[in-house]
N, C-alpha and C positions, 0 to 999 in steps of 0.2 A: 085421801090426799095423794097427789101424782108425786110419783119418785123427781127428783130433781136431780134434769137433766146432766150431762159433765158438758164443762164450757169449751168452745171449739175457736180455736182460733179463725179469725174469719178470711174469707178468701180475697187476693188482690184482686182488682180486678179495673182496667183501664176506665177515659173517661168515652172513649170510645169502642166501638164494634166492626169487627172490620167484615165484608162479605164473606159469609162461607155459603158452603154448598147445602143443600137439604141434607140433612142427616135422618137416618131413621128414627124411631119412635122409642125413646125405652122407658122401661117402667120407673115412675114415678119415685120419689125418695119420701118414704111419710116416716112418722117417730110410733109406727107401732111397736119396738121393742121398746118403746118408754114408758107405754100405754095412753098414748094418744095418736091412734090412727089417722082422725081427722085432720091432723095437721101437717103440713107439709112445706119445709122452708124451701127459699127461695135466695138469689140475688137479683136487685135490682137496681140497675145503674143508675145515674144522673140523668139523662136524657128520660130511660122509662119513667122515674119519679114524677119529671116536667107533664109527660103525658098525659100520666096517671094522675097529676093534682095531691100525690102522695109524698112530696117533700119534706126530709127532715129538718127537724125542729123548725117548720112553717107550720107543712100541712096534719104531721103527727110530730107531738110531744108527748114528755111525761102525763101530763094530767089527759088526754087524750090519743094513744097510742094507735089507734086503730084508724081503718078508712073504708069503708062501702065502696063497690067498683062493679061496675054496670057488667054482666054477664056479656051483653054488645059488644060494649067498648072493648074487650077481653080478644074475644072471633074479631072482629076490627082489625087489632092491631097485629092476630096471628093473618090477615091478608096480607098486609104491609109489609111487615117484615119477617115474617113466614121462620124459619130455624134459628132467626137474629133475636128473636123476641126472646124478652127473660122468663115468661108465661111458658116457653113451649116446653118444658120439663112436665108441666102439669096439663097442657092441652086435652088429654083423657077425661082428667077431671073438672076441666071447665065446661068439656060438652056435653057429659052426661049429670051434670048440674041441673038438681029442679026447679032452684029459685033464677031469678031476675039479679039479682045482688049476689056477691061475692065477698067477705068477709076479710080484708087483707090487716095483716096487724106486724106494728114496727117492734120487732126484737132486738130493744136497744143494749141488752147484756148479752147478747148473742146466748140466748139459752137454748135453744133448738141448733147452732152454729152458724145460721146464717144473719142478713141482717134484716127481714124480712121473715115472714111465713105465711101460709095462704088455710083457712077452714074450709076442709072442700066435703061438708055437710051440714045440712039445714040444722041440726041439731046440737051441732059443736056452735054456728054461729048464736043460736039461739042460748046455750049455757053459758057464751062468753058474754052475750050484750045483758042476758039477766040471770046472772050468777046466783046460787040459793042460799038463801038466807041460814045463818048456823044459829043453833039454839043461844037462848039467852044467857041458860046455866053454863054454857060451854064458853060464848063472847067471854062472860066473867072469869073465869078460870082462864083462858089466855091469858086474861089482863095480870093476871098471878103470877105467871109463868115467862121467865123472862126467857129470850131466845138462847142464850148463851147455855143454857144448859141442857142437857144430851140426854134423851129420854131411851132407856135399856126398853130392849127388843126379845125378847126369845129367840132362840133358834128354832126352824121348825125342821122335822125332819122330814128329809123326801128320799127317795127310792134311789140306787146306787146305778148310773148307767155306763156302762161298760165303753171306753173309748179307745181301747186299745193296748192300756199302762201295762197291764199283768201279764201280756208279752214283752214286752221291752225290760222291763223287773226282772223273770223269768228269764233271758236271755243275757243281761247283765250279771248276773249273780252267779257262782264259784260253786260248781261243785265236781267233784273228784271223779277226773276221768279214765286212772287207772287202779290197779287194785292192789291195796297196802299189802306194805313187804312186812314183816316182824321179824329181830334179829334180839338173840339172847345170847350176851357173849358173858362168860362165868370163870370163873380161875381156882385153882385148888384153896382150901382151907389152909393148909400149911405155909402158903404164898402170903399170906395176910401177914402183916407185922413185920415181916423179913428185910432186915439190915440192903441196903441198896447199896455196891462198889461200883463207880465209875472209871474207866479206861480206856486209853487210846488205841482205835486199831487201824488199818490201811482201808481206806474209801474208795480203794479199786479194786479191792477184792468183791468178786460174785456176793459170797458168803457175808451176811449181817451187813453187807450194806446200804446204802442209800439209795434207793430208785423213784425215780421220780414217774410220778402218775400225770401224763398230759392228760389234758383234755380231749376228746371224741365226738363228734357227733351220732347218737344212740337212734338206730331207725323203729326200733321198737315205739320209741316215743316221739311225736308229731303234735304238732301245736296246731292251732286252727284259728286260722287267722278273722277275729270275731268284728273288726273296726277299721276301713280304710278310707281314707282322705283320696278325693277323685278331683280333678278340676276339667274344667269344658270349658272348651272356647267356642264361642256361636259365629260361624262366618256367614260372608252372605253369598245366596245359591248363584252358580254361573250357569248361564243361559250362550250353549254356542250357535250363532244363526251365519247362515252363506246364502250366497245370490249367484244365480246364474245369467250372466250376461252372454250376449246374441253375439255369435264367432262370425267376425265377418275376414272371411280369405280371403288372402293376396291376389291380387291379378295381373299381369303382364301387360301394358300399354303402352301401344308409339303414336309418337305423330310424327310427321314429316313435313316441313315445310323448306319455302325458298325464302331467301332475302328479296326485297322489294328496291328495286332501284330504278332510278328515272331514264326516259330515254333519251336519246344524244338530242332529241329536238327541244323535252324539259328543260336540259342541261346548259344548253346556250340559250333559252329565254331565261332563265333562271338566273345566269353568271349576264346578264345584260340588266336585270330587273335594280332601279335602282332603289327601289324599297329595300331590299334585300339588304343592298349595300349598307343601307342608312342604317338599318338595324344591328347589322357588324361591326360598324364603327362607334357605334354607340354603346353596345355589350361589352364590349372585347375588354377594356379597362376592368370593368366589373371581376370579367371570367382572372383575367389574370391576377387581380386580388385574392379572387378566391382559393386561386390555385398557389397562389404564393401563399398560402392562411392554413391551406390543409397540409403542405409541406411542414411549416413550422410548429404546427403543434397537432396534437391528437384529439379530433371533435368527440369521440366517442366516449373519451375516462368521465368516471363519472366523478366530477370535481367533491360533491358535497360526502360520498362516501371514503374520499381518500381524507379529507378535511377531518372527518367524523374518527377516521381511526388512527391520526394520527395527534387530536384531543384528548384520544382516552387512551393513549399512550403519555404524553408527555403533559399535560393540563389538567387532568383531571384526579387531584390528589388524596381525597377522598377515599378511595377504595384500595389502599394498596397494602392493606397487611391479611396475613393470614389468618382465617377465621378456624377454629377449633368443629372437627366434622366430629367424630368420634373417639373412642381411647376404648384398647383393648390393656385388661391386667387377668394375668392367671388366678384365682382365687385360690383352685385348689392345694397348689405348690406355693405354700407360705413361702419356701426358702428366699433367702437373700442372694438372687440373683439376678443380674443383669440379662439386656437383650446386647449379642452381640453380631451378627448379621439381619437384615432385611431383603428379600424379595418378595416380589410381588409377582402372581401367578402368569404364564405367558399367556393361557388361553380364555380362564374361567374370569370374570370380571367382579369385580369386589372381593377375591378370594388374597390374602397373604399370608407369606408365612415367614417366621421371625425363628431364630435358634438362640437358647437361654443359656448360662452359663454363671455357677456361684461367684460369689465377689468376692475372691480371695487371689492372695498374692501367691508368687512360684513358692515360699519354702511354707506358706500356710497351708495350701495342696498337700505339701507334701506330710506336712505334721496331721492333718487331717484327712489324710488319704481312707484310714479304715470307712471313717462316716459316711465320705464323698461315692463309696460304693454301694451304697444302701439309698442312694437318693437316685432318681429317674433324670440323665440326662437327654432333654429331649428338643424336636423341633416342631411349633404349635404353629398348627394351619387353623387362622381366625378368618369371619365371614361379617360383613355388614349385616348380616339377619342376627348372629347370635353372639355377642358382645362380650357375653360371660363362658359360653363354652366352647373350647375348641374345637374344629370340625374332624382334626385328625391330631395325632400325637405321634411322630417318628424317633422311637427307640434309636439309643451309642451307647457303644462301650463305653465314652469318657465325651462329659463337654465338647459342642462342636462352637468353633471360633468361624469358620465361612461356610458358605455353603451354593449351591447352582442350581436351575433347573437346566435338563440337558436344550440344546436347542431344538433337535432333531425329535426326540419325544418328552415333552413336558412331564409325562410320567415318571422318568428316571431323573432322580436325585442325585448328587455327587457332596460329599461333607467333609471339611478337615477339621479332626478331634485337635486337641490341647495336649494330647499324647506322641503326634504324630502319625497317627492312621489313617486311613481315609477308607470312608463308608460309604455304602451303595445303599437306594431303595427303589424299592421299585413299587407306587402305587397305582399299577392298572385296574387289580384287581377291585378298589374302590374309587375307581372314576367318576360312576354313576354318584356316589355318596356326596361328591363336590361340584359335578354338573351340575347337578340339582338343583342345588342354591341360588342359582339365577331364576329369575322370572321367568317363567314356562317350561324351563328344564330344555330347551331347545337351543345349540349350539348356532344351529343358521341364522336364528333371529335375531333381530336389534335389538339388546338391552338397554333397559334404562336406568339409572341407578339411582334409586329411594331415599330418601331423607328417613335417617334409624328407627323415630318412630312409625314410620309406615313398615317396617318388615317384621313380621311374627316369627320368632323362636319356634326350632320343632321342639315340644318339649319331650318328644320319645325316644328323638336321639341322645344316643353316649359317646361321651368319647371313646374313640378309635385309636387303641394302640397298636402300629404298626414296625414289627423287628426287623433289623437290617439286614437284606440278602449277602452281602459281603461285605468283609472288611479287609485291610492290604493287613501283609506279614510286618509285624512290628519290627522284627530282626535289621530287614533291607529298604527299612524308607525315610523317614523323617525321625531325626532323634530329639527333637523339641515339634512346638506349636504347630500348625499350620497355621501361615499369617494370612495366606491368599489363596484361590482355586479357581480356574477357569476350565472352560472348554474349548479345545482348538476349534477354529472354523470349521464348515466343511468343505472349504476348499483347498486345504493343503495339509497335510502328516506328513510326522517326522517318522525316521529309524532308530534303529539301536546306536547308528554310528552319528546321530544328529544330524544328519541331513534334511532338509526338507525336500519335498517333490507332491505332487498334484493329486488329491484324493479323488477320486472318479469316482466312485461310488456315492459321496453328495451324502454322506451321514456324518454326523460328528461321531465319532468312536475312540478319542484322546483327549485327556486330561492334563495340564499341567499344573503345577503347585509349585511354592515359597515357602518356604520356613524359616526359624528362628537359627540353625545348626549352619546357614549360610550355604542353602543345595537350593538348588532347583530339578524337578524328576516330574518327567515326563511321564504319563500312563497308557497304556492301552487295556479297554476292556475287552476286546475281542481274544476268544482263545487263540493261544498262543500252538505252535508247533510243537513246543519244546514238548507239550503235555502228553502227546502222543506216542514220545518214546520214552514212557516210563516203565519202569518192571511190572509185569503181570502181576505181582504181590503186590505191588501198589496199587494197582489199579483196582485189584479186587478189595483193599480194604478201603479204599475212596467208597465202592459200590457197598460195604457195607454198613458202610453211617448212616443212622435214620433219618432221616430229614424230616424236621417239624411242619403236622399239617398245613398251619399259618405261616411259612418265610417259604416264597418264591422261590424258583430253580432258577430263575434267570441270571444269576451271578451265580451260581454256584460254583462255576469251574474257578473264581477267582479268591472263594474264602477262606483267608489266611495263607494262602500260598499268593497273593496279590504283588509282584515285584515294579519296581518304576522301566521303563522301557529303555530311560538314560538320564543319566542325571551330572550335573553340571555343579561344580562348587565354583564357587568364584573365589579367585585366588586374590592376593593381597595386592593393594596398587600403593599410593602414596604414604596413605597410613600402614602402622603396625597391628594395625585390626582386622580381619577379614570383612567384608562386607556383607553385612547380616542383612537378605532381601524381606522387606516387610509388603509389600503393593506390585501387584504385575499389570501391564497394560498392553495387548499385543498388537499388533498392526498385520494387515494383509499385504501389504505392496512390498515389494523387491523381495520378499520371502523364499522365493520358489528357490529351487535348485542352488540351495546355501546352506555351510554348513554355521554350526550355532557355536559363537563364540563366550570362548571361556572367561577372556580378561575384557573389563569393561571398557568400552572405547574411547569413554570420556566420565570426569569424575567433577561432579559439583559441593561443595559445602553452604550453599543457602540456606536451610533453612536451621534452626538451631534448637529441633530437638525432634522424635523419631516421623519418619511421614507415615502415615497413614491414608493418605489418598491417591494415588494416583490414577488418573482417568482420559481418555479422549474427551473430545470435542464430539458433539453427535452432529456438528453441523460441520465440522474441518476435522478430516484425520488428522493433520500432522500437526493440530492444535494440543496438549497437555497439562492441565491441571494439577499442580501437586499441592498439598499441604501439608505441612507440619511443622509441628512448636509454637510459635505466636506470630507467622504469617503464611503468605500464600506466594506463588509464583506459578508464573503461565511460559510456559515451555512451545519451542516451533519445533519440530522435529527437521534434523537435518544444520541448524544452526547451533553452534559449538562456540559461541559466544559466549552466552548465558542465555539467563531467562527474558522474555521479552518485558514481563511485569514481574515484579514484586514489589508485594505490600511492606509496610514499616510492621514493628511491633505491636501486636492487640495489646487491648488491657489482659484480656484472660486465655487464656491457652487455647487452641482448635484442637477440635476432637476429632471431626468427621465434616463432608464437604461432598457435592456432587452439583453437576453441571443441570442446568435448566433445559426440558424439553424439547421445550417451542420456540424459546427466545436465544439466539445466538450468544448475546453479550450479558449474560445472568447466570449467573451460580448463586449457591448455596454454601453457606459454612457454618458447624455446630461447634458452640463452645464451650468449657465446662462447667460455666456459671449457668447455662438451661437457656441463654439467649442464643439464638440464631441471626448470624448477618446475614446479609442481600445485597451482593455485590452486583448493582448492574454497570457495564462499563461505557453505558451510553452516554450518562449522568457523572460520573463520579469512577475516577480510575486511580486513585490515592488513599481511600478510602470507603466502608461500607455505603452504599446509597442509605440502608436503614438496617435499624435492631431491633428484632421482637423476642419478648421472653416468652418459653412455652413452657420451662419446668422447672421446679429449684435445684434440680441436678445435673450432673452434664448431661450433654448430648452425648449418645455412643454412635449413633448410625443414622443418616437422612436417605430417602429414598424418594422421590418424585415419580408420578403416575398419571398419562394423560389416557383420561377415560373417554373422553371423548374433546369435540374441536369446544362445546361450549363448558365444560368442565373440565379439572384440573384437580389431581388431588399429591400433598405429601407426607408422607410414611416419616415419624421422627420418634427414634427411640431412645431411651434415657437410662440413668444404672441404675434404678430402683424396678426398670422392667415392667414399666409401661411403655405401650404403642400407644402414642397419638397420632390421631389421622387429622389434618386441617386441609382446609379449600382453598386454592389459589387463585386470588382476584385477578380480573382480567385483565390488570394493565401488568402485570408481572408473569401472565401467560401467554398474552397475544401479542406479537411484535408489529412494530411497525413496519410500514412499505419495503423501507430501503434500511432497516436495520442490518440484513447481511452482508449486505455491501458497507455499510459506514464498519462495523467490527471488520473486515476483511480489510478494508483500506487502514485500519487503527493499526492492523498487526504487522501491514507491510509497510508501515512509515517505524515502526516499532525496530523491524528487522534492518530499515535503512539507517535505524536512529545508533543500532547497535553495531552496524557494520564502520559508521563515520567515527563513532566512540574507538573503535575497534584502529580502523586507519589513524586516529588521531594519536591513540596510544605506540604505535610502531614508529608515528611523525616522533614525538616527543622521548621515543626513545631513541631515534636514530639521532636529532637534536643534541639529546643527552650524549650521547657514543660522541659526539663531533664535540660538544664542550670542554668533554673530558678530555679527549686528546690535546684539542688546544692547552686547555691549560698542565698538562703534560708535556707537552712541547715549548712550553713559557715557563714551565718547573726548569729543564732542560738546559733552556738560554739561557734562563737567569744564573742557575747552579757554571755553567760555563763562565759568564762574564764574572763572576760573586770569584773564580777563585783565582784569575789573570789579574782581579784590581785585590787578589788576599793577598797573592804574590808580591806585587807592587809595593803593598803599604808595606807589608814585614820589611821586604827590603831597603824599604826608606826609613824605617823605626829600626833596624838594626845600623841601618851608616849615621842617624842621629844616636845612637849608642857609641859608637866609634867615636864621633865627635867631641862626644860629653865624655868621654873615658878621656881624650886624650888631652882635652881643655883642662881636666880635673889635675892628672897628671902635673900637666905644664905648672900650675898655680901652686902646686905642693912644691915644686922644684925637683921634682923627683926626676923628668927626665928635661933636656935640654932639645930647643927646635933650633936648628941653622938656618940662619934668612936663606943660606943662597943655596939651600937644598933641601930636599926631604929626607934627608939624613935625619934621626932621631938615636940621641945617646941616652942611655939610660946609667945612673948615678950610681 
């Protein structure tokens, strides 16, 4: 009785076959490990069946399973369709076939796994079509024996073959690889049973007291590491191929020719020809159209492409929110901290870097100062290849709040702590480590920037802690935050005595900074003079400090001896508050040969709670951005009016804001609800053009990055410290034709608007000045006339007093009147 087979699920398989190529020959699939050699399944499509007259439940059913198939017909159908046939698995065995007939039988429980199988021997066919007869006694005893019950087998025993276990067992299993210690610790006899007094003694004494046993690592004992976890990545091989093309050199070549003109004989048969004539007279209207046509407009623009882009600027509204590219979060550093600056690398491309900083308030700091020194304040340089690990990590003494790349070498960092310090770094030494990152490792080449899932993680790199080469003297710099830091141009530095004058040398080597303490302090990192007339005891004990392998000498003449170069408080103006500088924004013009003023030239109260932005225009310097509190305002430089715009009150507070790339009349502004507006002022100069939410917290910091003309990307950090990176569509990165021009003309009807507000306020007060005196000069008149008729009346109410006195008199008889005088007797 044959083992019964295990059931296979059977294979899909279409209703057609599509061309393939010749395939080699391989060896046949039979059920010899079932113990049926002779058999050998198959699939056999819908089409094959048709061929073959082998149709289910037609040409094979239940009660006839099976179907005879002409060895022919078989070779036949391998001409026809040669690799395509469902036969060519067993082609071997159909040609070395000694019969005429072929045996093919439908395996409708899919017992062998296919749906189909083929007998490819005379003797297998011959046992299927006449099966042997089973004894009579045995028929009977089936009939006994119902299926359902499981008939016990012996085990048989067979011989033990060795596959490898009793090494792996042997290699898994514990046994002792150093050599036992024995300790026998014993105490006197008399010590048993002995009363125990406990007392106090001093726990700083040597004598009986406390020592504590650290732990050690013991070299005597070495573990061996018996099990490691490996992973590989399979890439695919790169093939570099070049062509050399055929140099063809320049050559030098003239011609020389003349101008061709008629002669005087041409000339008057020509000016006589009245063909000619007719011809000029007839043209000439034409030429002069044409000529008035090319005057008036430009044949050459190409209408349909101006048409086209200024559709998907203004018409096509579909595409204009920000799509989500990536998100960078620290995993390692659980702590609860925000991101609180963003840059983006000047040279390497997909390279940023972001500086962290815990979420607590000034006097939380300060209650938790012990903690806050045991945690890594640091700045994480992330890559589009590695999402989860940073590429570099830059060591501070304390949280940094800003930070720079230098212009002049990308390598040198500049940072301002939460302390007031400011930090230097210098990453030369790991250039190669962030070059890298880009596609070929080659700086000259065009980069392209990858969508995340195409860029492979190195999984061998670590992160890269790198220490700061200097820090400034705490004593002489910033006594609060640093709010802001910049790098002066390189075309202008100041003095000690705040002048400005023309940097020749064309490097940036000055810093300026803001703080919370109301200073502004200028730096230089270049050594200083002063340093060279120090004491010889000083100098030799500078020469004796070790300096750690890993922190650069490039700063070193400036750490902790770092002083500001000049520093400026701003003194008190209208208010009783000093003015506490939060945002710097420097400008290159009228700079030179000026010195730098203490008291602010002009004082605004717009916005109504702290700014946090302020920035140029990258398209108009003397354009200025500021935000803070719950709106915005857009500043001209030079005009002392006010601001050219401002917005009303948001719903939610602004956090953070930066000016648009590409597009003149677009900014950006983050809020603390996690939505970002979209101020464009083509569209809408009263209110956001639109809102997009990117996280349920606020926004701390926006940064925008143009990668290239057909890509856009921006940098948005939130307080829970996460980097999102999103895509910016192209109607909100590609401006229209004449967009510069229409914002330019917006700002100068802006400036006209404010100068007539401006004249109209001087009208209505001079106006005013003239009212008031009038009706001061009418107080005047009236007050004059009011007291020549006060005079008057009294004097006519006192001789009617006179009157009534003397009528009263008369009537009493008290005094007597003489007709024929004004004699008066009194009685």
């Amino acid at each position: 009785m044959a083992p019964k087979p295990q059931r296979k699920k059977p294979l899909k398989r279409g209703k057609t076959k599509p061309t393939l190529p010749v395939r080699e020959e391989e060896e046949p699939l039979n059920m010899e490990s079932m113990g049926h050699p002779e058999i050998y399944p198959l699939v056999l499509t819908t089409m094959t069946q048709e061929i073959f007259d082998c149709r289910v439940d037609e040409d094979v059913t239940d009660d006839q399973p099976y179907k005879l198939i002409r060895k022919e017909d078989i070779l036949a159908d391998f001409e026809n369709r040669a690799a395509v046939s469902d036969f060519y698995p067993v082609k071997k065995i159909v040609q070395e076939y000694p019969g005429d007939e072929l045996l093919l039988v439908y395996d409708k429980d899919f017992k062998y796994g296919l749906n189909f199988y083929l007998i490819g021997t005379e003797e297998g066919k011959e046992s299927y079509l006449n099966p042997p007869e089973a004894p009579e006694e045995q028929e009977e005893y089936k009939e006994y024996i119902p299926e359902d019950i499981y008939i016990y087998k012996p085990p048989v025993s067979k011989p033990w073959v060795s596959l490898g276990s009793e090494k792996e067992i042997e290699e898994e299993s514990v046994k002792e690889s150093t050599k036992q210690v024995t300790y026998m610790i014993s105490r006197k006899r008399s010590d048993f049973g002995a009363s125990v007094k406990f007392s106090d003694q001093n726990a700083s004494t040597v004598k009986d007291a406390y020592i504590e046993c650290t732990a050690y690592p013991d070299k005597n004992f070495t573990l061996k590491q018996l099990e490691r976890d490996v992973g590989m990545q399979a890439v695919p091989q790169i093939r570099d191929t070049s062509t050399q093309t055929r140099w063809a050199y320049p050559k030098n070549a003239t011609t020389q020719y003349y101008p061709r003109e008629f002669s005087e004989e041409e000339k008057d048969t020509l000016g006589q020809s009245k063909t000619l004539t007719e011809f000029l007279n007839n043209v000439s209207i034409s030429v002069e159209i044409a000529l008035q046509q090319n005057e008036i407009m430009n044949t050459f623009v190409d209408d349909w492409k101006s048409l086209a882009e200024e559709e998907g600027t203004f018409g096509d509204k579909t595409d204009t929110h920000l799509k989500e590219y990536q998100s960078f979060t620290d995993l390692h550093n659980l702590a609860e901290k925000m991101i609180t600056c963003i840059c983006w690398h000047p040279v390497v491309c997909g390279l940023i870097a972001v500086s962290v900083a815990v979420r607590l308030s000034f006097e939380e700091r300060v209650h938790f100062s012990g903690k806050l020194l045991l945690q890594p304040s640091l700045i994480l340089f992330w890559s589009f290849s590695d999402p989860i690990h940073p590429q570099l990590m830059l060591e501070s003494p304390d949280d940094i709040f800003c930070f720079k790349f230098c212009p002049s070498d990308p390598n040198i960092i500049a940072g301002g702590c939460m302390n007031g310090q400011i930090v230097m770094w210098d990453i030369t030494a790991h250039a190669d480590r962030i070059e890298n990152i880009k596609a070929g490792g080659n700086r000259s080449k065009k980069v392209t920037l990858k969508p995340m899932f195409l860029l492979e993680p190195d999984s061998n790199k670590e992160a890269m802690y790198i220490r700061q080469c200097a820090v400034s003297s705490i004593e002489n710099g910033h006594r609060k935050v640093i709010t802001d830091i910049h790098w002066l141009p390189d075309t202008f530095e100041i003095n000690r005595l705040g002048s400005v004058f023309e940097n020749r040398s064309g490097i940036s080597c000055q810093l300026v900074t803001c703080s919370a303490d109301c200073t502004i302090c200028f730096w230089d990192i270049r050594p200083q003079k002063a340093l060279s007339s120090q004491p010889p005891a000083e100098k030799k004990k500078e020469e004796s400090i070790e300096i750690p392998f890993d922190l650069p000498s490039t700063f070193l003449h400036l750490d902790l001896s770092w002083k500001p170069l000049s520093k400026i408080r701003l003194s008190k103006g209208e208010t009783t508050l000093d003015h506490c500088p939060t945002k710097l924004s420097l400008g290159e013009d009228n700079l030179l040969y000026k010195a730098q003023a203490k008291k602010p030239v002009s004082l605004y109260s717009v916005h109504d709670g702290a700014v946090h932005t302020v920035q140029r225009s990258p398209f108009y310097e003397d354009i200025i951005l500021t935000i803070g509190g719950w709106n915005v305002a857009i500043w001209k430089e030079g005009v002392t009016t006010g601001p050219l715009l401002q917005s009303s009150c948001a719903p939610k507070r602004y956090t953070s804001g930066h000016w648009s790339l590409t597009r003149p009349g677009l900014f950006y502004v983050g809020r603390e609800d996690g939505s970002i507006d979209i101020w464009d002022l083509l569209e809408k100069t009263h209110e956001p053009a639109q809102s997009q939410n990117i996280c349920i917290t606020a926004i701390t910091c926006v940064k925008p990055w143009a990668f290239s003309a057909k890509q856009q990307l921006i940098a948005i950090a939130d307080y829970y410290g996460t980097l999102h990176i999103l895509e910016i569509p192209w109607t909100l990165s590609h401006p229209s034709s004449n967009e510069a021009s229409s914002i330019s003309h917006y700002f100068e009807r802006e400036v006209k608007h404010l100068e007539y507000v401006e004249q109209r306020k001087k009208i209505r007060e001079q106006e005013k000045k003239e009212m008031d005196l009038e009706l001061e000069k009418k107080k005047i008149k009236t007050y004059q006339k009011s007291k020549e008729r006060l005079e008057t009346e009294l004097k006519a109410d006192y001789d009617d007093y006179l009157e009534l006195e003397k009528s009263t008199l008369v009537r009493l008889g008290l005094i007597k009147v003489e007709e024929t005088g004004s004699h008066v007797e009194m009685m």
